[in-house]
N, C-alpha and C positions, 0 to 999 in steps of 0.2 A: 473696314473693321478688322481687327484684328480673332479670328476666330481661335477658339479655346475648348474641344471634344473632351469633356469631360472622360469619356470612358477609357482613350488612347490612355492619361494619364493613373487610371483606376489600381495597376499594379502597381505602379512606382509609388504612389501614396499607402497604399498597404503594406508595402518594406518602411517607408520613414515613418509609417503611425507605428508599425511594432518596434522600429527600434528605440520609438521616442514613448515605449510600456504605454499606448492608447488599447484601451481593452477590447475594443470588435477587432480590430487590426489584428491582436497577435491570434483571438479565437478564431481571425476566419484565414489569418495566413496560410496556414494547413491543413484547413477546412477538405474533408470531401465532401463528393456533389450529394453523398445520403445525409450529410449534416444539413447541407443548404436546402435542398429539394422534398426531404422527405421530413419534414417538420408542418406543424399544423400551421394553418392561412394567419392567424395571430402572431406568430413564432417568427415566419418566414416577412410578416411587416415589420416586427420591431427589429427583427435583422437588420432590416433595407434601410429603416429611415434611421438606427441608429450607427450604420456605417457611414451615410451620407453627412451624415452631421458630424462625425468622426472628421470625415474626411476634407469638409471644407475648408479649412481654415489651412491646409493644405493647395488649394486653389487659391487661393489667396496667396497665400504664400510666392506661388507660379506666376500670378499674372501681373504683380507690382512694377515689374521690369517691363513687362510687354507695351506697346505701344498702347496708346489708345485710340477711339473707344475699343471696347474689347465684348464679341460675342460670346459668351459662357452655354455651349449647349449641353443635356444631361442632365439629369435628375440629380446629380449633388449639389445644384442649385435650387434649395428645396427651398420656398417660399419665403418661411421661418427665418433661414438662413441669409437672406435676402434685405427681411423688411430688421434683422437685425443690425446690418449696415445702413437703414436710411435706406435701401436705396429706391428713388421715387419710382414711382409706378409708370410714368412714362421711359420708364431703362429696364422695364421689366418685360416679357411676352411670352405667355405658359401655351406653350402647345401641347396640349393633349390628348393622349388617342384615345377611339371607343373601346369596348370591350370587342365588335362585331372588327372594326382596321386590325387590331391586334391579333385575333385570334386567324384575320386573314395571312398578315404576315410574317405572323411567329410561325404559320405553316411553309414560307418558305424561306426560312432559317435552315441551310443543309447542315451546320452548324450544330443546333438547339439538339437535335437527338443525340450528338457524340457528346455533348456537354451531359448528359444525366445516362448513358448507357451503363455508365459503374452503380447505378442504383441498383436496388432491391426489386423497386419495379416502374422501367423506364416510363413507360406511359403513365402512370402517377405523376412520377416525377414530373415530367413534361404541364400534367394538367395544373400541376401544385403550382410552378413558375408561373402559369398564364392566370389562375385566381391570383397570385400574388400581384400581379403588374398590373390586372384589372383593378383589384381595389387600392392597389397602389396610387395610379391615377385618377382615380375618383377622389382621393384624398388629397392629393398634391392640390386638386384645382379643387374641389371645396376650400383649401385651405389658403390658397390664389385669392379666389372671390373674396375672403371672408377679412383681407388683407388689402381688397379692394387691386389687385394685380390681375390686369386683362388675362382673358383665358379662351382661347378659340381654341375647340374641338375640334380634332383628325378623324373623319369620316370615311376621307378619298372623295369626296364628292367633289371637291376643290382640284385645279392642278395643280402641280408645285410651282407652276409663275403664279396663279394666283394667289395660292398663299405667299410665295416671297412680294409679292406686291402689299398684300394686306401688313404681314410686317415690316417693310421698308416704312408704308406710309405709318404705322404708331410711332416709328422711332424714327419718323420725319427725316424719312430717306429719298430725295425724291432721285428716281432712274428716269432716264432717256428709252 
């Protein structure tokens, strides 16, 4: 497969949505981290999922040329966005983390604290991102299910051969 990290490509699609007047694109081009972080848990969803939706068609755009099949990982493959191309359920596989995987390792993100230090008040900031992603992910894969697209939960409980096994075999990959 051809693998495709949504988020590598995250700023280069935020330059061609503002110059092509997409409107989260030009608000959040020079966005500071008090815009993004320090906004209420509602404010900070409609941000996310209305940049992703912003942004797909952008991904698209990307992977026409790439070979096939083609792995899409990243939330700007947001369900919606998905079952709006047809695309069947067995080319779909939502992994999603808990709230408890999350909040394990968004702690070691050395990262994640230089990302909101220019806030007002970092440790906010820090909790605001982590309700955000929590309910973020509860939404993604409610909205997974609800579109009938398999959705296996990140616990850690799993190792990561076991999960790459469990999604090889939906997307009838069979490994040696």
């Amino acid at each position: 497969m051809t693998y495709y990290k949504g988020d590598d490509y995250f700023g280069e699609h935020l330059e061609r949505g503002h110059s092509r007047g997409t409107p989260w694109s030009t608000r959040l081009r020079h966005a500071t981290s008090e815009f993004i972080f320090m906004r209420s848990l509602e404010e900070n969803l409609d941000l996310s999922f209305s940049i992703f939706r912003e942004e797909f068609p952008f991904v698209i755009e990307d992977i026409r040329s790439l070979p096939k099949p083609i792995l899409i990982e990243g939330c700007v493959a947001l369900p919606e966005s998905l079952a709006s191309l047809n695309v069947p359920k067995q080319n779909a596989f939502f992994m999603v983390p808990t709230e408890e995987f999350q909040r394990v390792h968004y702690a070691k993100r050395l990262w994640a604290p230089e990302r909101v230090a220019d806030t007002s008040d970092p440790s906010q900031a820090l909790e605001n991102w982590m309700q955000r992603d929590v309910v973020f992910a509860r939404e993604v894969a409610a909205a997974a299910e609800s579109l009938e697209y398999p959705v296996v939960w990140v616990d850690g409980s799993r190792s990561i051969e076991e999960t790459v096994e469990m999604a090889a075999r939906h997307f009838g990959i069979f490994r040696t």
